[in-house]
C-alpha positions in Angstrom: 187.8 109.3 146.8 191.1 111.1 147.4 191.0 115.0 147.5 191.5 116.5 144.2 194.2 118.5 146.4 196.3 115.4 145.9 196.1 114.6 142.7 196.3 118.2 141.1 199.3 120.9 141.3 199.8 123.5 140.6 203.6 125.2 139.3 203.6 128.8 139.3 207.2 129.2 138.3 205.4 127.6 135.0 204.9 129.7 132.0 201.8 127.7 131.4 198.6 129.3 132.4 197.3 128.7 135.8 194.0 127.9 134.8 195.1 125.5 132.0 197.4 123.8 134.0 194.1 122.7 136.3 192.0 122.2 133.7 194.5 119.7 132.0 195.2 118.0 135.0 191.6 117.5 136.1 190.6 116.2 132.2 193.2 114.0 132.8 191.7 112.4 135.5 188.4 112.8 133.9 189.3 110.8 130.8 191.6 108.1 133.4 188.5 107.2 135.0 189.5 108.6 138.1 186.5 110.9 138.0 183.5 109.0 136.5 180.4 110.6 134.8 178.4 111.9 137.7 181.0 112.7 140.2 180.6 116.1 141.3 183.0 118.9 142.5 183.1 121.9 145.0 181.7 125.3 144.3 184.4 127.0 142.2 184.6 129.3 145.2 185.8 126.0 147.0 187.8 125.2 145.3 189.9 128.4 144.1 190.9 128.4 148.3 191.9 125.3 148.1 194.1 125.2 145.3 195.4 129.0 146.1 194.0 130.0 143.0 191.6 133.2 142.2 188.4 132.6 141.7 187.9 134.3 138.1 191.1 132.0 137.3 189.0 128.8 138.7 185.9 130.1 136.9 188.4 130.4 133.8 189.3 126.6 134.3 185.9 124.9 135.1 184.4 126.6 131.5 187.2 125.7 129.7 186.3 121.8 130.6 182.3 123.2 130.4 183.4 124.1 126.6 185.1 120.8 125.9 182.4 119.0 126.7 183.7 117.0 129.9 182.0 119.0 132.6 178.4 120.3 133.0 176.6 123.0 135.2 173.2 122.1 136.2 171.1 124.3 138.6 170.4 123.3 141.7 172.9 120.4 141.3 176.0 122.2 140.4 179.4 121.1 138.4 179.2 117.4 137.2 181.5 115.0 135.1 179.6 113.9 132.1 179.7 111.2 130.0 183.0 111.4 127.6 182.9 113.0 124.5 183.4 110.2 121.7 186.0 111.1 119.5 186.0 110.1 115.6 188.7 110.2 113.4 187.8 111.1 110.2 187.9 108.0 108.6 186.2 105.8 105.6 184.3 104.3 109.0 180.5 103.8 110.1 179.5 105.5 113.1 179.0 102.1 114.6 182.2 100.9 113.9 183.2 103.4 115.4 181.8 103.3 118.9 182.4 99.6 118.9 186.4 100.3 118.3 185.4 103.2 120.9 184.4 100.4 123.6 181.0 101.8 123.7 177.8 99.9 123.2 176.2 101.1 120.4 172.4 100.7 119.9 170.0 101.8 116.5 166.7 102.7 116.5 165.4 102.6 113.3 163.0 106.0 112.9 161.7 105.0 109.2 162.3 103.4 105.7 161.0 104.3 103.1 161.2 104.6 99.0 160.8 108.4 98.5 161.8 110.7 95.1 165.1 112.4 95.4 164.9 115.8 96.7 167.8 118.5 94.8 170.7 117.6 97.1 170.1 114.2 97.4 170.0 114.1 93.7 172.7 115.9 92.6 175.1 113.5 95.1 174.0 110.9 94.0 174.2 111.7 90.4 170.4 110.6 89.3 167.6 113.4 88.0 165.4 115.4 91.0 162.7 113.1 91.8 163.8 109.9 90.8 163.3 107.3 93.8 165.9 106.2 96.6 165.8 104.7 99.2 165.6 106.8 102.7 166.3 105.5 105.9 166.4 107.7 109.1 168.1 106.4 112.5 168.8 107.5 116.1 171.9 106.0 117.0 172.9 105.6 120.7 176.4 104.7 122.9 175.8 103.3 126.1 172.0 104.0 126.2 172.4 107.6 125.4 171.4 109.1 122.2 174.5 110.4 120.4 173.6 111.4 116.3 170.8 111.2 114.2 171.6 109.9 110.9 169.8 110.4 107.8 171.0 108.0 105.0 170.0 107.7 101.1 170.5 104.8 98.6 169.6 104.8 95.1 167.3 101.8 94.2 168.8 98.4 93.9 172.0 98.5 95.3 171.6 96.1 98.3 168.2 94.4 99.6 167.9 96.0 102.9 168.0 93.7 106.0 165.3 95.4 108.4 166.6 93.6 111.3 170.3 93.4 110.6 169.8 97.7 110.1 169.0 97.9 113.5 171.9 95.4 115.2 174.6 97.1 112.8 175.8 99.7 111.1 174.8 100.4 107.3 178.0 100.0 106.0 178.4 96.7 107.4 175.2 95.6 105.5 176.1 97.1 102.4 179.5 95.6 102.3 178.2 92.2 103.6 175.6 92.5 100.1 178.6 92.8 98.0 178.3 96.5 97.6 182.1 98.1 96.9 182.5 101.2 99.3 185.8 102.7 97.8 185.9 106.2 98.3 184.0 109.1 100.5 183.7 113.1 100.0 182.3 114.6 103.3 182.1 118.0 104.7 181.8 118.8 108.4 179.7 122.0 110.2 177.3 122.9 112.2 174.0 124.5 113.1 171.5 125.3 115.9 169.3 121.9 116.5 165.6 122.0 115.3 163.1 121.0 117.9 162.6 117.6 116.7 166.1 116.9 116.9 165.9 118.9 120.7 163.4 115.7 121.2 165.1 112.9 119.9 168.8 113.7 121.3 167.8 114.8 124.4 169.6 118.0 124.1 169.0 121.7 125.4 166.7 124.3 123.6 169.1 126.1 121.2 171.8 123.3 121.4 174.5 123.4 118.9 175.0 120.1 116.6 177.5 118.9 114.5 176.7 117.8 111.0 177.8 115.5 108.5 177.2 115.1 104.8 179.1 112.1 103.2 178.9 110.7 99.5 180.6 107.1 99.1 181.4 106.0 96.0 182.3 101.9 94.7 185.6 101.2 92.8 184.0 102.6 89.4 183.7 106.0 91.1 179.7 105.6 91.0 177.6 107.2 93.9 175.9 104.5 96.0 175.5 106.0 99.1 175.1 109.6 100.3 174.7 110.5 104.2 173.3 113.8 106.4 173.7 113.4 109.6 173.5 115.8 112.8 175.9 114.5 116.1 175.5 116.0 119.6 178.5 118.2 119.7 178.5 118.4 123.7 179.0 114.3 123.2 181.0 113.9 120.0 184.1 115.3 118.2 185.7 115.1 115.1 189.6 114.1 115.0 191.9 114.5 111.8 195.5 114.3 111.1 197.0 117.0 109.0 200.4 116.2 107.7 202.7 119.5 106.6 203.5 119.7 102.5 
């Protein structure tokens, strides 16, 4: 592989900072391909001689990439390329749509199914009375073989026959739309939080890791709830992309 010295430079007649002029330059090549996930790099100490930078400048760089999701430190193995974040605009989408548009290979494993009364917030989004049954399904979705969100969907009774098999090749949108149910419209909010330990398990993540999370009503033509959606997404894997036009 050729020297990062020949691929990078940096201007310092630029007003642009020196550390963001390398990190742009090296996600650039990051999200090119030209460094895969896995590829490691020299010791920031290295590399701030090479590149005549200082080191608190190269240490200022490598974190911004650390933050961003594209680079990660690992003891005793030192600064790798991961896997590149997945990017979602925030559309009327499945997550599996998604990734498929994404070029990734999206797999489901389907945690659990079950008929189970309404708790308050499933309830009151779905406009029926606390307790009343829905259907629950839970599911660890995966790109490439690596787990990326855990999704947590509810349905009130009788709005589609679910296809056990089909939930687990496709997305649930696809199903629902494919059984004649009329997605329309979609209020969602976006946060997050600290991952519980089960989650810790299931995504593979760090102790403490912070997720991003999803809540998502979808509503048919009429303006009826038939679908409402919390989900948790790795946020060192996954983003959140939205256009926001001036008034």
């Amino acid at each position: 592989m050729e020297p990062l010295t020949k691929k990078i430079t940096i201007d310092r007649s630029s007003p642009v900072p020196l550390y963001f002029q390398f990190a742009q330059q090296l996600q650039n090549l990051i999200e090119a391909g030209e460094l895969p996930p896995g590829t490691r790099l020299s010791n920031e100490i290295v590399m701030a001689d090479e590149f005549g930078l200082s080191r608190p400048t190269m240490r200022q760089a490598m974190q911004h990439l650390v933050n961003k999701g594209l680079l990660a430190r690992k003891r005793g193995v030192g600064t790798q390329v991961v896997t590149n974040r997945i990017r979602r605009q925030v559309e009327f989408t499945s997550l599996y749509e998604d990734l498929e548009r994404d070029g990734r290979r999206p797999t489901t494993q389907v945690l659990s199914v079950e008929t189970a009364p309404a708790e308050a917030a499933v309830a009151t989004a779905l406009g029926l009375e606390e307790g009343k049954p829905v259907v629950s399904i839970e599911r660890l979705r995966l790109a490439d073989g690596q787990p990326i969100a855990l999704l947590h969907n509810y349905l009130p009774e009788g709005v589609i026959e679910l296809d056990l098999e089909a939930l687990a090749e496709g997305g649930l949108y696809q199903q629902m739309r494919r059984s004649g149910a009329a997605l329309s419209t979609a209020e969602q909010t976006i946060g997050a939080r600290r991952a519980t330990a089960a989650e810790v398990r299931l995504l593979d993540e760090t102790r403490g890791a912070t997720l991003l999370t999803m809540t998502r009503t979808a509503f048919d033509g009429s303006g009826k709830p038939v679908e409402y959606g919390s989900h948790v997404y790795r946020a060192s894997r996954y983003s959140f992309e939205m256009t926001v036009a001036a008034h």
